[in-house]
N, C-alpha and C positions, 0 to 999 in steps of 0.2 A: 404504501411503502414509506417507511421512515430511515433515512439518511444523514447519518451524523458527520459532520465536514467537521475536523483541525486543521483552524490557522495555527499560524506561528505569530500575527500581530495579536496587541491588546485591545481588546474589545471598545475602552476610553479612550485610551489616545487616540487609537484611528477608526474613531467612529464612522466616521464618514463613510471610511472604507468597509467594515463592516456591515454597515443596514445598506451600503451598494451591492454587495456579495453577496448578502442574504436574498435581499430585495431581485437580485437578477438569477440566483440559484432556483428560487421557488419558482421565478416566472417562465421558467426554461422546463421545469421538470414536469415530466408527463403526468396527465391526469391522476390523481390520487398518491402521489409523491408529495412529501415535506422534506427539507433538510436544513436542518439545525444548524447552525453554525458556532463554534466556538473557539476562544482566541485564548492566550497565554498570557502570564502575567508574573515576572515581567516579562517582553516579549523577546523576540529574536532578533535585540539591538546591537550587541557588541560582535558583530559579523564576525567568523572562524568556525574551527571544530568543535569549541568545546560549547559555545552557545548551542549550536545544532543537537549537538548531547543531553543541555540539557533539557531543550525542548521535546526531544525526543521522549524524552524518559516518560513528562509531561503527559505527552501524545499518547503512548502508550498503554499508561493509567488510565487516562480517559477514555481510551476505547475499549478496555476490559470494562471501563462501567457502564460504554455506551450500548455493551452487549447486554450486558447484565440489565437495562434498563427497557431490552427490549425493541431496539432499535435494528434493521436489515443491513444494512450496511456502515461501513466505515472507511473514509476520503480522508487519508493526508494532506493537508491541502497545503501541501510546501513543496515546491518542485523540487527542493534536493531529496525528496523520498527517508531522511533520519531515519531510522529505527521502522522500516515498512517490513523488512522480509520478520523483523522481531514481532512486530503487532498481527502480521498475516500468520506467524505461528501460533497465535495465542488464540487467537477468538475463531470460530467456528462459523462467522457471516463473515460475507465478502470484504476484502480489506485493499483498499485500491489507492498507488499512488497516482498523484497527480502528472511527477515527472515520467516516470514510468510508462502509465498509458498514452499519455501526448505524446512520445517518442517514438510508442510503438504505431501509434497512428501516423504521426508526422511521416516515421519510413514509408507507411502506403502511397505518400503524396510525392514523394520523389525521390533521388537516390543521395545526395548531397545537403545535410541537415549543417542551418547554423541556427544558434542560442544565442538570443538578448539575454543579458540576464542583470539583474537588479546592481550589484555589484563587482568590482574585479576580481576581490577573493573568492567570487564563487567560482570563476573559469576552471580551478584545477580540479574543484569538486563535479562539476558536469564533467567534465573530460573522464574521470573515476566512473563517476556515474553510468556515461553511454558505454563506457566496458562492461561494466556489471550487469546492463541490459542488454549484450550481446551485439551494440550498437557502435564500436566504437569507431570502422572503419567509415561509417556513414556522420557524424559528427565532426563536420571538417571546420567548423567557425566556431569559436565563444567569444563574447566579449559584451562587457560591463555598461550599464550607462551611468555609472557613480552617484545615483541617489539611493537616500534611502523610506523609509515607508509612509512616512509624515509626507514627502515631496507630492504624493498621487492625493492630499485630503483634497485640495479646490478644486483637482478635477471631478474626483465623486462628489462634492459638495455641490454639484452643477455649476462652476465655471464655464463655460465654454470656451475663454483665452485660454484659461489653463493648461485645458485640454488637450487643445490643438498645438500647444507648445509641447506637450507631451508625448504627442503622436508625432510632429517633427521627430523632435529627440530619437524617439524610436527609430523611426524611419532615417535618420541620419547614423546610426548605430550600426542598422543592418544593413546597408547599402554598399560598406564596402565589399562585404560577406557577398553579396549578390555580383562583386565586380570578379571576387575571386572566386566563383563557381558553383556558390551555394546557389538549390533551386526551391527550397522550403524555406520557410523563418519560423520559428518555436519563440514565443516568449517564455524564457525559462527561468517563471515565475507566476503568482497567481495575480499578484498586483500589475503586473505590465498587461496581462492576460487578461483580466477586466478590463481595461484600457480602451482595448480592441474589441468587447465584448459586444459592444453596439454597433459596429461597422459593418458593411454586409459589404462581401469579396474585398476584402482590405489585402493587397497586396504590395509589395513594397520592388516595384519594376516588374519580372513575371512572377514571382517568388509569392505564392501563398502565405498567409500569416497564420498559424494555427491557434485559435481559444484553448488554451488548456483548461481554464474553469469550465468550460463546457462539455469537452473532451473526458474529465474526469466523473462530471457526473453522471454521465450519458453511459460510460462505462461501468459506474459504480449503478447503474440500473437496469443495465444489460447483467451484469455476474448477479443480481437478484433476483431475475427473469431466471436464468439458465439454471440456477440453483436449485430454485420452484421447480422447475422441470423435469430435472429427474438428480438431484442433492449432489449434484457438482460441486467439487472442492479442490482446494490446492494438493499438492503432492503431499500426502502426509509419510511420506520414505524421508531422508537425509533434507530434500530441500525445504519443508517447512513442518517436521515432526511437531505433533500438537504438545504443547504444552501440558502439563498433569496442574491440578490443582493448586498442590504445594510450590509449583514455581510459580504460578501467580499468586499465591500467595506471598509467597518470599519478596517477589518481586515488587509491589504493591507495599509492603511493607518497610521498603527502601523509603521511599517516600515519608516516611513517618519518623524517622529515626532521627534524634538529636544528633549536637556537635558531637562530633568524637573525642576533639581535644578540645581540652578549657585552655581560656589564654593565661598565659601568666604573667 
């Protein structure tokens, strides 16, 4: 089984984090499982919608060719999910986000869901988010820890200070969440998510800490399992109608197109 993971970070800049991802992806994945990993460039530095956009677009691309290249599945590995329900219409393998199934998993673990998550501007987009997964009423915390992707290199670089300041951070992030109600903790993000990836029962008071890096793969290798089984697919009615050729063509072809306007 061959697994293609998009980041949203750059493969250079946050190397560190990179050969951590890749390096703990493969070592997780069941016998006969690979997955590739591949990052943006430039990455998803200028936090909002429209970077999201344009990574997504990105993302996209890349999984029409991770299909085409032969590969079983396909992992958004951005917890805002960009452009998933667009990429799950297009290709014909499994298309799994990361936020998505940590969410839908995290709801097994309790009833009262709070999100760490990378940044403040991402609160309003998770809160969007657990509506659009039919999760909203169970989403009762977001809140930011105000860094950004570079912040996690020395703890993947094997710092161990680092680290452990970073797992504070966390854990002081999510604590108040745990004082107002919350009974899960989601890092809602892939990089906090590594963080924890090496902790065995990391809780934060009673409160469960959910691996989404793990969570996604595990799921992006259950929908290739299931599919094998008897060619299990998405709803192809209204909710994710396949795409015909000419729209990945067209779409794909976005990407190529010069400036529109010259300057004057």
């Amino acid at each position: 089984m061959r697994i293609f993971w998009q980041s949203f970070v750059d493969s250079t800049i946050n190397a560190p984090y990179m050969r951590r991802l890749s390096d703990y992806l493969n070592g997780i994945a069941a016998p006969g499982t690979s997955v590739h990993v591949e990052g943006v460039s430039p990455p998803d530095r200028d936090f909002g919608r429209l970077a999201e956009l344009r990574c997504a677009i990105v993302a996209i691309d890349n999984g029409i060719a991770a299909e085409e290249a032969g590969y079983d599945a396909c992992v958004m590995g951005h917890f805002q999910d960009p452009g998933l329900y667009e990429l799950r219409s297009a290709l014909r393998i499994p298309v799994v986000g990361a936020g998505e199934a940590t969410l839908l998993a995290a709801s097994q673990l309790g009833r009262r869901l709070g999100l760490v998550t990378l940044d403040p501007v991402f609160e309003v987009m998770h809160y969007e988010q657990s509506d659009r997964y039919g999760l909203g009423g169970r989403v009762m915390h977001v809140a930011g820890l105000g860094c950004r992707p570079e912040d996690f290199a020395a703890a993947f670089d094997g710092d161990a200070v680092a680290k452990a300041r970073m797992l504070a951070d966390f854990t002081a992030c999510a604590r108040p969440m745990i004082e107002a109600g919350a009974d899960v903790i989601v890092p809602a993000g892939v990089l906090p998510g590594l963080l924890i990836g090496g902790e065995r029962g990391f809780c934060v008071g009673r409160a469960p800490v959910v691996n989404c890096a793990a969570v996604a793969l595990k799921s992006a290798e259950m929908w290739v399992q299931l599919r094998a089984l008897n060619d299990l697919e998405p709803s192809r009615g209204p909710s994710f109608a396949l795409a015909n050729a000419r729209a990945k063509q067209d779409f794909r072809a976005l990407l190529a197109r010069p400036a529109r306007f010259d300057r004057q």
